[in-house]
PyMOL CGO cylinders between C-alpha atoms (Angstrom):
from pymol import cmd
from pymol.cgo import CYLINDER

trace = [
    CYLINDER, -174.62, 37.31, -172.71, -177.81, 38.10, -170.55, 0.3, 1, 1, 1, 1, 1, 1,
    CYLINDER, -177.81, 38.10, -170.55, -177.58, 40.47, -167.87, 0.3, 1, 1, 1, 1, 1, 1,
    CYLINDER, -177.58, 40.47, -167.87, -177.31, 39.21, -164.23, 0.3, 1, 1, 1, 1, 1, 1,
    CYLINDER, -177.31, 39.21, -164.23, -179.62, 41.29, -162.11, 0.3, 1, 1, 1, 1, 1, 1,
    CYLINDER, -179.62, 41.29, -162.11, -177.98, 41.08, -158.91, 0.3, 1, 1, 1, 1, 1, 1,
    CYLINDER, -177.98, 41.08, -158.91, -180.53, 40.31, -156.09, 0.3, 1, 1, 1, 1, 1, 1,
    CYLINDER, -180.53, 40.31, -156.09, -180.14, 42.68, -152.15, 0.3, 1, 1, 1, 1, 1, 1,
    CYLINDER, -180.14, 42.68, -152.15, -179.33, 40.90, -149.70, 0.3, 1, 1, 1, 1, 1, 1,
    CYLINDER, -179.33, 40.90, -149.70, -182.53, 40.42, -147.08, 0.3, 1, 1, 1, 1, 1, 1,
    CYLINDER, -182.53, 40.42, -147.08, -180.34, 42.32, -144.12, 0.3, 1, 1, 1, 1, 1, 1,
    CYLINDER, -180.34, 42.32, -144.12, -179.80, 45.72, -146.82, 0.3, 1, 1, 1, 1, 1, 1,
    CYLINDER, -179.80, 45.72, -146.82, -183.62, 45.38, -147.77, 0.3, 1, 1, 1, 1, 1, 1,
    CYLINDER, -183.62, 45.38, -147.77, -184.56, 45.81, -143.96, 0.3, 1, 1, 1, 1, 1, 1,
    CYLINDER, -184.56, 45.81, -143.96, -182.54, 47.97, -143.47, 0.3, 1, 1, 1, 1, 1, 1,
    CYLINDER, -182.54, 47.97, -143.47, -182.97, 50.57, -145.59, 0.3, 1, 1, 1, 1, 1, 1,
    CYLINDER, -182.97, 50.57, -145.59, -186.74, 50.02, -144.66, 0.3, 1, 1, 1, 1, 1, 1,
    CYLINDER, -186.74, 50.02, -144.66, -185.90, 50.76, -141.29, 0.3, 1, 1, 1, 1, 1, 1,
    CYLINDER, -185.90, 50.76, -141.29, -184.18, 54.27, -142.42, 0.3, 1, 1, 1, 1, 1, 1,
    CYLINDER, -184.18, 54.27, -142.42, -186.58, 55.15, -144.49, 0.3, 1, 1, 1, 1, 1, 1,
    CYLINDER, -186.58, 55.15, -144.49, -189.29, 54.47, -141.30, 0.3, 1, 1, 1, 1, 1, 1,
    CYLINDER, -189.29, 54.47, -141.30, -186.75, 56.67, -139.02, 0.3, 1, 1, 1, 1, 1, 1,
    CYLINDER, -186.75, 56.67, -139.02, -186.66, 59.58, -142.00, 0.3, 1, 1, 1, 1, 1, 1,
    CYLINDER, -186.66, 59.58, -142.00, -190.71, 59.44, -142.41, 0.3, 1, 1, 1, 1, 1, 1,
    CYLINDER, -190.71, 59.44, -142.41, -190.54, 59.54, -138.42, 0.3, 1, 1, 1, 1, 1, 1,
    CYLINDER, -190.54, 59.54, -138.42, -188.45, 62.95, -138.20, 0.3, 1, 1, 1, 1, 1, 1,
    CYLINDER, -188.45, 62.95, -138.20, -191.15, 65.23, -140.02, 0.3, 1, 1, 1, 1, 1, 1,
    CYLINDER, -191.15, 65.23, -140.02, -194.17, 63.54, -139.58, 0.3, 1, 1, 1, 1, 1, 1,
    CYLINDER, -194.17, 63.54, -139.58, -196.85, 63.76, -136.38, 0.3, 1, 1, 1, 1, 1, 1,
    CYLINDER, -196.85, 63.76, -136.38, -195.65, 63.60, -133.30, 0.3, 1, 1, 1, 1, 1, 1,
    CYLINDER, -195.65, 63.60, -133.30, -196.79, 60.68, -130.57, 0.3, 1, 1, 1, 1, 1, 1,
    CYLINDER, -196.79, 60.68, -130.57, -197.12, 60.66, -126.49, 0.3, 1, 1, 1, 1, 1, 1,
    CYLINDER, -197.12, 60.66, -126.49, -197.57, 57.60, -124.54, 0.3, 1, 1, 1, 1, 1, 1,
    CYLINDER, -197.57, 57.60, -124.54, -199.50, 57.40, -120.85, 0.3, 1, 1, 1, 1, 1, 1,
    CYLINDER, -199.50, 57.40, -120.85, -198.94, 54.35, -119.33, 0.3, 1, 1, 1, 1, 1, 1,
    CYLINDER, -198.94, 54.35, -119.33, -200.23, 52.32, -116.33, 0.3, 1, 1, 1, 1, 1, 1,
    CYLINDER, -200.23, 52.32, -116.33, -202.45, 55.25, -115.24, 0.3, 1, 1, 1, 1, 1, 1,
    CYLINDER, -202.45, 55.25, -115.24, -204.57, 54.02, -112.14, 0.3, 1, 1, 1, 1, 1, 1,
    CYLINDER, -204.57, 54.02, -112.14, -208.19, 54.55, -113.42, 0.3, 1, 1, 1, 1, 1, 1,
    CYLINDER, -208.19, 54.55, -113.42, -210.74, 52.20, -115.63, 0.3, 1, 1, 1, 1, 1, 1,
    CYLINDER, -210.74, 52.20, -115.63, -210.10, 53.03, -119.28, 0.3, 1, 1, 1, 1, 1, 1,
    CYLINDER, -210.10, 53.03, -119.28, -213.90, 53.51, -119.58, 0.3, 1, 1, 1, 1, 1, 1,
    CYLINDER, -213.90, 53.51, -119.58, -213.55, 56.68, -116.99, 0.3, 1, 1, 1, 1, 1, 1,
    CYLINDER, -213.55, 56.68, -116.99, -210.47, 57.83, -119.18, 0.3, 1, 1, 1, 1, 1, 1,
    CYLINDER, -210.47, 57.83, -119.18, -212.07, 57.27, -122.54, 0.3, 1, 1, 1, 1, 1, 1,
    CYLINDER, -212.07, 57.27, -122.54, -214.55, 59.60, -121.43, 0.3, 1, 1, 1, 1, 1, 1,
    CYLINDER, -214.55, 59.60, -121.43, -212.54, 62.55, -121.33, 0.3, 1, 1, 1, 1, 1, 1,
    CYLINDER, -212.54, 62.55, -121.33, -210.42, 61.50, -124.50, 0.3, 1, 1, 1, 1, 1, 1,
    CYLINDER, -210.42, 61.50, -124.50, -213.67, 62.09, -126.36, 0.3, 1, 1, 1, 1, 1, 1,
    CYLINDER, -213.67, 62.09, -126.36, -214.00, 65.67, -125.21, 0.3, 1, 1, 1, 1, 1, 1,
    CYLINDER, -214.00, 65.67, -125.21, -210.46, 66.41, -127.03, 0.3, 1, 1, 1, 1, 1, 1,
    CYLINDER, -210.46, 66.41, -127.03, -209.94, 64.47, -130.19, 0.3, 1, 1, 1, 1, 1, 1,
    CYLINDER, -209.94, 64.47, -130.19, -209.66, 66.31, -133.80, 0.3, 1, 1, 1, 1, 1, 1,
    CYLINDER, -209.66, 66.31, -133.80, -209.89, 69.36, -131.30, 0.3, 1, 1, 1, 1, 1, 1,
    CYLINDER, -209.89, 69.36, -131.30, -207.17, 72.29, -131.56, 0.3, 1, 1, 1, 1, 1, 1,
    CYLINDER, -207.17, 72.29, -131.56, -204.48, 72.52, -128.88, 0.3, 1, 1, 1, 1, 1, 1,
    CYLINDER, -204.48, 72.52, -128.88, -205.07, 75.58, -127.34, 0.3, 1, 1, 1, 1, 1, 1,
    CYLINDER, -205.07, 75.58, -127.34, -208.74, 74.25, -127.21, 0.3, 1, 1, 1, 1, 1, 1,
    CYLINDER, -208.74, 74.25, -127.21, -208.38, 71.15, -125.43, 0.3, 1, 1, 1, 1, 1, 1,
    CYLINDER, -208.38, 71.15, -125.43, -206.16, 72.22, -122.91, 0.3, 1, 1, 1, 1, 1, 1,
    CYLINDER, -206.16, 72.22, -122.91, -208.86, 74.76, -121.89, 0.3, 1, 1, 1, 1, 1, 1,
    CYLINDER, -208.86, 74.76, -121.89, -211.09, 71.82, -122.23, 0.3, 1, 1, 1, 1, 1, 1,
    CYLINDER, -211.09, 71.82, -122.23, -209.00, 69.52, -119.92, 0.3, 1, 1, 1, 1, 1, 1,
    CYLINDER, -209.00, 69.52, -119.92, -208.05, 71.97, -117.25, 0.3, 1, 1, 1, 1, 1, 1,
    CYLINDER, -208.05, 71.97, -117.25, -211.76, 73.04, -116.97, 0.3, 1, 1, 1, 1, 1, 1,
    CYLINDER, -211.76, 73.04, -116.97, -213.08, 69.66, -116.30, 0.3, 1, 1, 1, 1, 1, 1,
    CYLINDER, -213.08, 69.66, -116.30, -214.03, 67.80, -113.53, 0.3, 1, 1, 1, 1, 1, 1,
    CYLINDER, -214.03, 67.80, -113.53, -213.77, 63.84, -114.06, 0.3, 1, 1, 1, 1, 1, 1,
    CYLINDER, -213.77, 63.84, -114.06, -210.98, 62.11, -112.95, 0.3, 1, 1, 1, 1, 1, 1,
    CYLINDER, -210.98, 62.11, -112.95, -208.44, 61.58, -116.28, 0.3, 1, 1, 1, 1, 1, 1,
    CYLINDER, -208.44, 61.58, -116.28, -208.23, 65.12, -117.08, 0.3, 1, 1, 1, 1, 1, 1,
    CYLINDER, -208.23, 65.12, -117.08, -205.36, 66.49, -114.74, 0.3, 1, 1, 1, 1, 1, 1,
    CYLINDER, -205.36, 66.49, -114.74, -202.98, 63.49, -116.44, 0.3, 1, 1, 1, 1, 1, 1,
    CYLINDER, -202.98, 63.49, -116.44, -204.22, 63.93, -120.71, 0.3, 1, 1, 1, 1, 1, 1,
    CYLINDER, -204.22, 63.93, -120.71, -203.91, 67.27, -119.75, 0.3, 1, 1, 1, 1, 1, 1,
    CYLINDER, -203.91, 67.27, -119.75, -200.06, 66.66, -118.92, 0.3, 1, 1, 1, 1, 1, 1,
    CYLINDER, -200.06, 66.66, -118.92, -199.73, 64.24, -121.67, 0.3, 1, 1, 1, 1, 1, 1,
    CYLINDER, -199.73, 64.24, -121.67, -200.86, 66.43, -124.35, 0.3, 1, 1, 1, 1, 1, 1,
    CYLINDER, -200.86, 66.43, -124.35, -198.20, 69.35, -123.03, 0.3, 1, 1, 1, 1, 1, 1,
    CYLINDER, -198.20, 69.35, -123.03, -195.65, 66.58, -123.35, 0.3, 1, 1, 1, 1, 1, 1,
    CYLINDER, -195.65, 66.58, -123.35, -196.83, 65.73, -126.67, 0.3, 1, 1, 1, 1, 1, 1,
    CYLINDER, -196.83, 65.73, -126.67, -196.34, 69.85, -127.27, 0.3, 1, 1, 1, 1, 1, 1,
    CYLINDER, -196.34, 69.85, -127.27, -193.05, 69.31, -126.07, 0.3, 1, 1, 1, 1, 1, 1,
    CYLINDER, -193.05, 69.31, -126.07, -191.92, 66.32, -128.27, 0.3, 1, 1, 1, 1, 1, 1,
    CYLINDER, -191.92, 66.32, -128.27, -193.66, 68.36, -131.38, 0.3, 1, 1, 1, 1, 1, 1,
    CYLINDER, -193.66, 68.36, -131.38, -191.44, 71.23, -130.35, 0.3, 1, 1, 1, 1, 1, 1,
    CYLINDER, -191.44, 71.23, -130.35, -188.16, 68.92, -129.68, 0.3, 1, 1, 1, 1, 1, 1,
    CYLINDER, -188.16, 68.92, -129.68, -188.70, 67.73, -133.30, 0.3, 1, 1, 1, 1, 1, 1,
    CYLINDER, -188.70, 67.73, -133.30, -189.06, 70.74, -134.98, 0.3, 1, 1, 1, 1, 1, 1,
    CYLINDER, -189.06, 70.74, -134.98, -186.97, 73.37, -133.65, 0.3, 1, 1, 1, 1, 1, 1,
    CYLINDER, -186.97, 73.37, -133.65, -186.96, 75.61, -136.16, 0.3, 1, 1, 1, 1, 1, 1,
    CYLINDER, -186.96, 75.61, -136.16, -191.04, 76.13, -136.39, 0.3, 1, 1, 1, 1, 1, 1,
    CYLINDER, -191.04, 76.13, -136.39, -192.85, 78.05, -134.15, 0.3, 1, 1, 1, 1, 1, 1,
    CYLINDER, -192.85, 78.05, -134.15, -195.53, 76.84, -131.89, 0.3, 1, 1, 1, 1, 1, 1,
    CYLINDER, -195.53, 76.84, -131.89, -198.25, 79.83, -133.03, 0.3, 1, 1, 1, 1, 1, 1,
    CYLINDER, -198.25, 79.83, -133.03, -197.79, 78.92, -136.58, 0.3, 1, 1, 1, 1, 1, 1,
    CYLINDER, -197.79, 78.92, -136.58, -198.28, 75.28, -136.89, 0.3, 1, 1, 1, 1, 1, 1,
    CYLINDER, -198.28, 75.28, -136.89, -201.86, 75.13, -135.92, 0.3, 1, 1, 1, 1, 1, 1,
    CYLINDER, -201.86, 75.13, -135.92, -201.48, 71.68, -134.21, 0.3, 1, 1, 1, 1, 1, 1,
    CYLINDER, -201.48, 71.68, -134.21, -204.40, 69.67, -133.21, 0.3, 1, 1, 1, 1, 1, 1,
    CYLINDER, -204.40, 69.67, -133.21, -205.36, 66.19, -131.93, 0.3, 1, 1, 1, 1, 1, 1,
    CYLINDER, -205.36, 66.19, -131.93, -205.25, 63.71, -134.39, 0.3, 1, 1, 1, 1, 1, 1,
    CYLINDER, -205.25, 63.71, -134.39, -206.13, 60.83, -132.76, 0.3, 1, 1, 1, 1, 1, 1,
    CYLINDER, -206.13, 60.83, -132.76, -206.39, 59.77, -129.01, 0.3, 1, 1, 1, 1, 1, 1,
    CYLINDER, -206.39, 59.77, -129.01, -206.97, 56.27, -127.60, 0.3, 1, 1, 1, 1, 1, 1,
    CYLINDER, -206.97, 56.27, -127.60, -207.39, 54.27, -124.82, 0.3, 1, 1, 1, 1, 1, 1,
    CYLINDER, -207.39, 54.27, -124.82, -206.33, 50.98, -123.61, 0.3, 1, 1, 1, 1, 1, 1,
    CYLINDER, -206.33, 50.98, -123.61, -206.95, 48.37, -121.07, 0.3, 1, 1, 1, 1, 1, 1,
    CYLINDER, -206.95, 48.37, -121.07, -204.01, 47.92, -118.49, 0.3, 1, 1, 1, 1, 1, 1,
    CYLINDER, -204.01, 47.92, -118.49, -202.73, 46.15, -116.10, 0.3, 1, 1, 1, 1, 1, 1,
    CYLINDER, -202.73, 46.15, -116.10, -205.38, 44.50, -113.49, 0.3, 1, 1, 1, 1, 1, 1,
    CYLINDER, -205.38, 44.50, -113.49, -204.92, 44.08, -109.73, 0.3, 1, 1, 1, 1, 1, 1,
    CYLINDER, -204.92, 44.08, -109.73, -206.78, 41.54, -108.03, 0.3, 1, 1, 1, 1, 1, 1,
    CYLINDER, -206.78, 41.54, -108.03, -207.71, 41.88, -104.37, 0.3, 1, 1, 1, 1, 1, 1,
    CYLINDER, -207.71, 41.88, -104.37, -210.41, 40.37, -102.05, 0.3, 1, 1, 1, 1, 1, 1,
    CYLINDER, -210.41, 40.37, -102.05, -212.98, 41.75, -100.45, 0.3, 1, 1, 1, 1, 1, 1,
    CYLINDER, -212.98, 41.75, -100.45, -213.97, 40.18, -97.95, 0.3, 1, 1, 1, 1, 1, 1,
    CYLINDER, -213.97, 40.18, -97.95, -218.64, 39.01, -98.18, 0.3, 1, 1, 1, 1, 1, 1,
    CYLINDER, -218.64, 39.01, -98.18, -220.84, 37.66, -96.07, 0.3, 1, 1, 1, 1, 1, 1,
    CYLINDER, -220.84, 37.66, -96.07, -220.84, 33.91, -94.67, 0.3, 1, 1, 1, 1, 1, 1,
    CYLINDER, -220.84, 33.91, -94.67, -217.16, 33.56, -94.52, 0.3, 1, 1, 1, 1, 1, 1,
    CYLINDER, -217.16, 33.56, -94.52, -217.10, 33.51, -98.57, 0.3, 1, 1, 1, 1, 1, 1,
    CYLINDER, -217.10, 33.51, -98.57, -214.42, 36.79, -100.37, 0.3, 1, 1, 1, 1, 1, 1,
    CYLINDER, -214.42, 36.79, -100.37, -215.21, 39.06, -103.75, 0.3, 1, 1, 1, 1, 1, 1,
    CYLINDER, -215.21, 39.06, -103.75, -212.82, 39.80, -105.97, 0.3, 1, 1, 1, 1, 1, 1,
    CYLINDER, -212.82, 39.80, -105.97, -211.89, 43.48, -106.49, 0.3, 1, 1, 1, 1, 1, 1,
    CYLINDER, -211.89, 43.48, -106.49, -210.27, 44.45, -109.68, 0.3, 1, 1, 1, 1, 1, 1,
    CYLINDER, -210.27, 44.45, -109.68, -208.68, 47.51, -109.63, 0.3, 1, 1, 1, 1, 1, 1,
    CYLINDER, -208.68, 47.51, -109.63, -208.25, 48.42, -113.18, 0.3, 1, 1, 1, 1, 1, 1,
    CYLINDER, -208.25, 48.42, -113.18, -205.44, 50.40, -115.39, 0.3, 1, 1, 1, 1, 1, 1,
    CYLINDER, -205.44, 50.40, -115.39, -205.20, 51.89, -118.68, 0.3, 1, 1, 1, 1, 1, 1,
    CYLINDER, -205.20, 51.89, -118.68, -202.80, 53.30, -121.62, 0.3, 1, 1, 1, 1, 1, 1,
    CYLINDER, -202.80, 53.30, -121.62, -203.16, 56.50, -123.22, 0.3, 1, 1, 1, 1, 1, 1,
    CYLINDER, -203.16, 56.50, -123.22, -201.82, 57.05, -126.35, 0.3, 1, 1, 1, 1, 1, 1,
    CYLINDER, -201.82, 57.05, -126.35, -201.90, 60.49, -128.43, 0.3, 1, 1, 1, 1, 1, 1,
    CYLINDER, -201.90, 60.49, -128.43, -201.03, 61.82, -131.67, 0.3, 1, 1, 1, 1, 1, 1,
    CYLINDER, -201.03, 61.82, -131.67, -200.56, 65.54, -132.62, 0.3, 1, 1, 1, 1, 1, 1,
    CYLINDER, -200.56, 65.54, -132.62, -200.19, 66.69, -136.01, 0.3, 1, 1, 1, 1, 1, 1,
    CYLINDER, -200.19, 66.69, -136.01, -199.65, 70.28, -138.01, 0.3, 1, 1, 1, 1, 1, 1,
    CYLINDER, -199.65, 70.28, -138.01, -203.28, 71.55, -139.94, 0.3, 1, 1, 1, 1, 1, 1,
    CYLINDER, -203.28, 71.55, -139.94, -200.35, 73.81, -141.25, 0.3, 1, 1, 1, 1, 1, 1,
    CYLINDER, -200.35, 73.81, -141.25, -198.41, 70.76, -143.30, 0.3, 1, 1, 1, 1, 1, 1,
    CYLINDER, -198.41, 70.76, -143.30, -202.10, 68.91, -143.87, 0.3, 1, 1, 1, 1, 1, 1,
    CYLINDER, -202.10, 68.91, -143.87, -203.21, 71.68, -146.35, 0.3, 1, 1, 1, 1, 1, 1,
    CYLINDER, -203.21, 71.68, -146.35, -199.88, 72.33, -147.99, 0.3, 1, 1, 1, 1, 1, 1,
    CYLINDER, -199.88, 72.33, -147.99, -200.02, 68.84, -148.95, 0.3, 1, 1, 1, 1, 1, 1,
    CYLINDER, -200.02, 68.84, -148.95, -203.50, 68.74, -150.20, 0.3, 1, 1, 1, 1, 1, 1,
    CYLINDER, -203.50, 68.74, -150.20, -202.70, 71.61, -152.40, 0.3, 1, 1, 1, 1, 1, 1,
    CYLINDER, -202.70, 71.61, -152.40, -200.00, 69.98, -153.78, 0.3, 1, 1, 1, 1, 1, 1,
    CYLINDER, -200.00, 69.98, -153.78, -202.01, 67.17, -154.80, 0.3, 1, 1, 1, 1, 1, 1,
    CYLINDER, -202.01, 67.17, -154.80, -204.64, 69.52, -156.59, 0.3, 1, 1, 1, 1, 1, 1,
    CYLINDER, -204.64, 69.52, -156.59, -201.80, 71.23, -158.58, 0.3, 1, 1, 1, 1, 1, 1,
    CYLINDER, -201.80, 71.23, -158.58, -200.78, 67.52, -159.98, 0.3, 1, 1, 1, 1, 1, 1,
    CYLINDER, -200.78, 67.52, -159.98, -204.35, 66.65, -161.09, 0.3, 1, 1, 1, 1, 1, 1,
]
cmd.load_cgo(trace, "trace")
């Protein structure tokens, strides 16, 4: 007789593709989300520039230093993001993992529309735009170890 592979159901398949997503999730780079901040993303993409693939300790300096108008909140996200690195791994210290900005974007928000009121009776519409920040920290620390790994295989 022929052996019967037995086929997964679709619910176990998805499922253990969700675990393995949460395992990945537990030691890989760490995210922090901004949302609905009250400037134009343009204005905020500006100073998201000044800090990505930058060190940590170097774009804080960078963001409390600055003058334009996003810096006082990415400067708070990015400390949160140094506190969800640190909530995740516990048992490594801050000095050692050499974490820097991975990646840092900007998106378009919510829009409020007001009038204004113009000349002859007639109104402008004011839109008073938002934005998202999102930004990802990761370890130069675990980067290397695994490109030396990958050198030892070849």
């Amino acid at each position: 007789m022929e052996a019967v592979e037995k086929k997964t159901k679709r619910s176990v398949v998805k499922r253990e593709k969700r675990d393995a997503r949460k395992e990945a999730a537990k030691t890989g780079e760490v995210v922090a989300k901004l949302k609905n901040v009250p400037t134009s993303p343009r204005k905020m993409r500006l100073v998201a520039d000044l800090i990505r693939g930058e060190r940590v300790n170097k774009a804080l300096n960078i963001l409390k230093y600055e003058p334009k108008v996003g810096s006082f909140k990415l400067e708070k996200l990015l400390l949160s993001a140094i506190a969800n690195w640190e909530n995740k791994n516990q048992e490594a210290k801050l000095e050692e993992a050499d974490l820097y900005v991975k990646d840092v974007w900007v998106d378009g928000g919510r829009i409020l529309k007001r009038l204004r009121p113009a000349p002859q009776g007639r109104a402008h519409r004011v839109r008073k735009r938002s934005n998202h920040v999102t930004l990802v920290l990761d370890s130069l620390k675990k980067n290397e170890s695994v490109a030396t790994e990958q050198e030892t295989k070849e």
